[in-house]
LUMGUSE-680687 format. One record per residue (C-alpha): residue number from 1; y, x negated, z. Coordinates in steps of 0.5 Angstrom, whole numbers, always signed. Example, Ala and Ser with C-alpha at 12.3 -4.5 7.8 and 13.67 -1.06 7.14 Angstrom:
{site 1; {-9; -25; +16}}
{site 2; {-2; -27; +14}}
***
This chain:
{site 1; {-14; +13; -24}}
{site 2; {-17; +20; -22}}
{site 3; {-23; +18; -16}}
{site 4; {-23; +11; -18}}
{site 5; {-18; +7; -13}}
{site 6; {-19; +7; -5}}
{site 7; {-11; +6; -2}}
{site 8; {-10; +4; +6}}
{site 9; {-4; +7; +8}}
{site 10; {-2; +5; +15}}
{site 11; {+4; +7; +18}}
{site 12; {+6; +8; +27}}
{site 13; {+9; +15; +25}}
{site 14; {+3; +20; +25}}
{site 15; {+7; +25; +21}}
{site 16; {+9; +20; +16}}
{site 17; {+2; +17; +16}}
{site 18; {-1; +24; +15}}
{site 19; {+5; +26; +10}}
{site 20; {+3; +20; +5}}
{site 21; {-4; +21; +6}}
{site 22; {-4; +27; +3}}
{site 23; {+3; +26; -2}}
{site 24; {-3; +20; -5}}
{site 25; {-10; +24; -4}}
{site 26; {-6; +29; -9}}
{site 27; {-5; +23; -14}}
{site 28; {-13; +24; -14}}
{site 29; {-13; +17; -10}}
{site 30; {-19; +16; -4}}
{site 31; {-15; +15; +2}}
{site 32; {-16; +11; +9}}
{site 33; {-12; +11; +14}}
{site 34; {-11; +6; +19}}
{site 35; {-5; +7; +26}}
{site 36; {-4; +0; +28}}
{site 37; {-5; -8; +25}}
{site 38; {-13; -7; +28}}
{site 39; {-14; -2; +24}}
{site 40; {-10; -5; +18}}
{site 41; {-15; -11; +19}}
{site 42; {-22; -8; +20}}
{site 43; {-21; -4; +13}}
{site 44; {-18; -9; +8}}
{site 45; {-23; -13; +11}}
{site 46; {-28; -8; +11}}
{site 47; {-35; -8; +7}}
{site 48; {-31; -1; +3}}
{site 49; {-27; -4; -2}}
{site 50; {-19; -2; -1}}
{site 51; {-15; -3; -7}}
{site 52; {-8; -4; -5}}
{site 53; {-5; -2; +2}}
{site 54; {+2; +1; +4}}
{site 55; {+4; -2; +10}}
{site 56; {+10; +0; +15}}
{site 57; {+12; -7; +18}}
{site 58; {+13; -4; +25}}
{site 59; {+6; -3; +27}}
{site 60; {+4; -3; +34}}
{site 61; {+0; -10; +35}}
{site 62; {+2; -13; +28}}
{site 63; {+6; -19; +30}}
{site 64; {+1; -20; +35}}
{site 65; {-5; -21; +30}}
{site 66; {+0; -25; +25}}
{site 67; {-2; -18; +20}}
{site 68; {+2; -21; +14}}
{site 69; {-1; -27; +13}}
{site 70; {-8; -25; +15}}
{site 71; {-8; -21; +10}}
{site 72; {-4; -25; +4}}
{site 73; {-10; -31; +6}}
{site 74; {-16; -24; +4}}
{site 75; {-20; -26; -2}}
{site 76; {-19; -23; -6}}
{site 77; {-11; -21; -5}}
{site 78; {-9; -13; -5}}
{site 79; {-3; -12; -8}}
{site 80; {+1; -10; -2}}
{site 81; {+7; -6; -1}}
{site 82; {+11; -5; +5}}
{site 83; {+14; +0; +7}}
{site 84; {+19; +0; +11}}
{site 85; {+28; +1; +13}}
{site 86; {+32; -5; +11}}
{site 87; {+32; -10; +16}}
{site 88; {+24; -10; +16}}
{site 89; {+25; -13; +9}}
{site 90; {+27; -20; +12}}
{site 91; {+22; -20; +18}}
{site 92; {+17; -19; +11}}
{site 93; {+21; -25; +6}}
{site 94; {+15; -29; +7}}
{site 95; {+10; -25; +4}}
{site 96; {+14; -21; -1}}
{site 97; {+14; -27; -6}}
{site 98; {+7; -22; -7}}
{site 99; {+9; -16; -4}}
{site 100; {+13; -11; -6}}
{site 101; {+18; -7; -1}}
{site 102; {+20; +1; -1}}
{site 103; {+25; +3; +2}}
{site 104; {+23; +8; +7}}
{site 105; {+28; +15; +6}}
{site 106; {+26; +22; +3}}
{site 107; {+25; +20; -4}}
{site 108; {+21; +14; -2}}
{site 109; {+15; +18; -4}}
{site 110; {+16; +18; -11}}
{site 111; {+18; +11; -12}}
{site 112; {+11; +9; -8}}
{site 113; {+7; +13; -13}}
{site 114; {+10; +9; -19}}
{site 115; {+10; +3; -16}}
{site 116; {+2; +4; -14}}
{site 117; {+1; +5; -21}}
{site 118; {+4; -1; -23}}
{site 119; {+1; -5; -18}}
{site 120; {-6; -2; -19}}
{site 121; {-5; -3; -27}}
{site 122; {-4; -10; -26}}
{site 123; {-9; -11; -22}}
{site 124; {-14; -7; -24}}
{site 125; {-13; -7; -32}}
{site 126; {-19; -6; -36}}
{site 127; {-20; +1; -30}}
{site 128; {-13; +4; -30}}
{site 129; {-12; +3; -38}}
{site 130; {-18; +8; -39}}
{site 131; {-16; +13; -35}}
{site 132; {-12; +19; -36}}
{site 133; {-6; +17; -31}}
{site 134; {+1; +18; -32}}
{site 135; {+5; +13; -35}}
{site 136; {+11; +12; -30}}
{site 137; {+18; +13; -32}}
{site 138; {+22; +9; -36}}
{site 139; {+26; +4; -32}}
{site 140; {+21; +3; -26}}
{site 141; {+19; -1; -23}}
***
């Protein structure tokens, strides 16, 4: 998957935005940045194409602009994983029949990379079988 995949990653923390940015860039992914829901939605609807975004719930101006239902009626769909703290998970339960939740804490990171492998996997299986990615570990998600 080296090259191939453009992620949006946008979270209201500059540290842990930067911090998964650079933790994607080195599993070889292109990677944009977004800092509120507005910049969410200028990428995903964007004429650069993103693969797959990873949203912390908690962006300014999120519920405002109705984020996860503007982005679960995109065609086509992006795989979607929000990343957040237990109680975003309830505020997101209309979307997670299409998005998959990650617990924010210090090892997230690691489960965010093989879940970005599968999500990409699935949607894109013709690409990722060529590539020379990693296979995830046994009883991952």
């Amino acid at each position: 998957m080296k090259e191939e995949f453009t992620l949006l990653i946008a979270d209201r923390n500059p540290h842990v935005r930067n911090f998964l940015g650079r933790e994607i860039r080195a599993e070889g992914y292109r990677v944009r940045l977004a800092k509120n829901g507005r910049e969410v939605l200028k990428w995903a609807y964007h004429h650069e194409p993103i693969d797959l975004i990873i949203l912390d719930s908690d962006l300014p101006d999120a519920k405002d602009l109705d984020l996860l239902n503007r982005l679960e009626d995109r065609i086509p769909t992006l795989p979607l994983v929000i990343h957040g703290f237990p109680s975003d998970y309830t505020e997101c339960e209309t979307v997670l029949g299409t998005a998959v939740f990650v617990e924010k804490g210090g090892s997230s990171i690691e489960t965010l990379k093989k879940i970005i492998f599968e999500l990409l996997r699935k949607s894109h299986p013709k690409t990722s079988k060529a590539s020379g990615a990693p296979k995830p570990l046994v009883g991952a998600p």
